[in-house]
Steps between C-alpha positions, in 0.01 A plus 500: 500500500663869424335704770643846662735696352659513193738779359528545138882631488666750300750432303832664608714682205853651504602685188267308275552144617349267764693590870449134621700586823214772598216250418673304748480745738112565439410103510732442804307845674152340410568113630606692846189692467303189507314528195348197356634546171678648148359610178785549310463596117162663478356856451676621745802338404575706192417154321387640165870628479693203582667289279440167520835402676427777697162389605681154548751609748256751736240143527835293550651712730186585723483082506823460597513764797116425639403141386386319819484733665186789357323335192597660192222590216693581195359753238504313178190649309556653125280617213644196270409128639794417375748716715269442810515112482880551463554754785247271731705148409823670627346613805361199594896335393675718788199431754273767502195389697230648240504720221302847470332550161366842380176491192696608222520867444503655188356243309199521630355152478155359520377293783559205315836631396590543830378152620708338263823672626509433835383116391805485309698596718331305771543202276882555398625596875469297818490777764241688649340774316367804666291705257540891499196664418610840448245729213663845560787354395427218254201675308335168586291364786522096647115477477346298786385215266869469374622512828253201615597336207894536541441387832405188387866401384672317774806784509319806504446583878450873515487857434661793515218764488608831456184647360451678824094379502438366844152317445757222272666269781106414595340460163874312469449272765105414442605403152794274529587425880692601740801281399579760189748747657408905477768741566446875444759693298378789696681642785255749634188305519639171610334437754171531427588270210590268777147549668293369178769220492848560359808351636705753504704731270756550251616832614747748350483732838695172684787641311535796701352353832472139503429458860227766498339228211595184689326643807160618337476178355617275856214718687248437180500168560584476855132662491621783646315730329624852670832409456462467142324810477741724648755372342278540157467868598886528582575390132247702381742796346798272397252292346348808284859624466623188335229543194526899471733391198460193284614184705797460510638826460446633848562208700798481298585891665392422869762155477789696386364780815561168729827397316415201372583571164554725176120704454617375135224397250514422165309680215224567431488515920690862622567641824182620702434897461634721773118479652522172514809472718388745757193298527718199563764634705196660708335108550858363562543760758177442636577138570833593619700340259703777351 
């Protein structure tokens, strides 16, 4: 079961290339945090700009230095089946426990489209496959039907819902059964997706504060309720902070604030406006971090 919280990491860069000995740093800070596991490779990630060695060595790598010890969901999703099957084979090879995999953006497929992606990959891999449903992104919507009906192959066992439309977990859950997993891929409303019967989260704010994330989530389902809360209303401005820009370009700012990295993206992505940092800096200083 994948249950708590999960951070989808950055991707550290140092003059254009992949600083492995920072995204050591990160993944070692995160296991001590107590997190229950990695994304490595996805949106926020910078995957759409990795090569594929690239994307290779950041899955490998986050295996290597967390395996056994946080599960590790490695972002493997692409707009061509083809890439996605390959990208989802090698991270099941090194030992990733499942594989994330966005709809296909750009293309914009049809339902039926769509249902014969993930199938193929389903049928060419032998990991775990967590669906990301993510429109704003994609163009396209995982449909409710399609979901019920992906949900029927033995390897698909969840979602990552970042549509940000609370009444889904329930209509979810009455549909196919508690069994299918439901993370949100929304920080800020969390955990009332919790309430109507997610699992937990695939956060980009446990970058910044990963025990502030581990804790809401510990007191969610400790069924302390007030504990959860105030901690939900002491994330409240990072958590708006972190999206002021397009993801990952501040959280990307407020890591190189802690010195955990480079604030280095690669185009299209640029630095956050001068705003934007204040805003940040303000949150981090808020939190007493900076």
């Amino acid at each position: 079961m994948f249950k708590g919280t999960y951070t989808a990491l950055i991707t550290p860069f140092s003059n254009g290339k992949l600083d492995l000995n920072a995204y050591e740093k990160i993944i070692n800070r995160q296991i001590e945090a107590g997190i229950s596991g990695l994304v490595p490779s996805g949106t926020t990630g910078e995957s759409p700009t990795l090569s594929h060695d690239e994307h290779n060595d950041v899955i490998r790598t986050c295996v290597e230095l967390a395996k056994g010890k946080v599960k590790i969901i490695a972002g493997t999703g692409s707009n061509s089946t083809t890439e996605a099957i390959y990208m989802t084979k090698h991270a099941e090879k090194v030992g990733a426990d499942a594989a994330l995999i966005v709809a296909p953006y750009y293309n914009k497929p049809s339902q039926r489209g769509l249902y014969e992606h993930f199938k193929s990959i389903h049928d060419n891999t032998n990991i775990p496959i967590i669906l990301y449903n993510i429109p704003g992104r994609s163009v396209v919507n995982i449909d409710l039907e399609l979901m019920a009906n992906l949900a029927k192959l033995p390897r698909i066992i969840g979602v990552k819902d970042a549509t940000a439309d609370l009444t889904l977990p329930q209509k979810i859950k009455n549909l196919i059964g508690n069994d299918f997993i439901q993370l949100s891929g929304e920080d800020g409303s969390v955990i009332e997706y919790n309430k109507q019967g997610g699992l937990g989260v695939i956060s980009v704010t446990a970058n910044i504060v990963p025990e502030l994330c581990v804790a809401q989530q510990n007191a969610f389902f400790a069924n302390d309720l007030t504990k959860a809360d105030n901690i939900t209303k002491k994330l409240a401005e990072i958590n708006e902070v972190l999206f002021c820009e397009t993801n990952p370009m501040p959280v990307k700012f407020a890591a190189e604030l802690l010195g955990l990295c480079t604030g280095e993206l690669r185009l299209p992505l640029i630095e956050v406006e001068e705003r934007s940092q204040e805003k940040i800096k303000r949150a981090l200083e808020n939190l007493a971090l900076i």
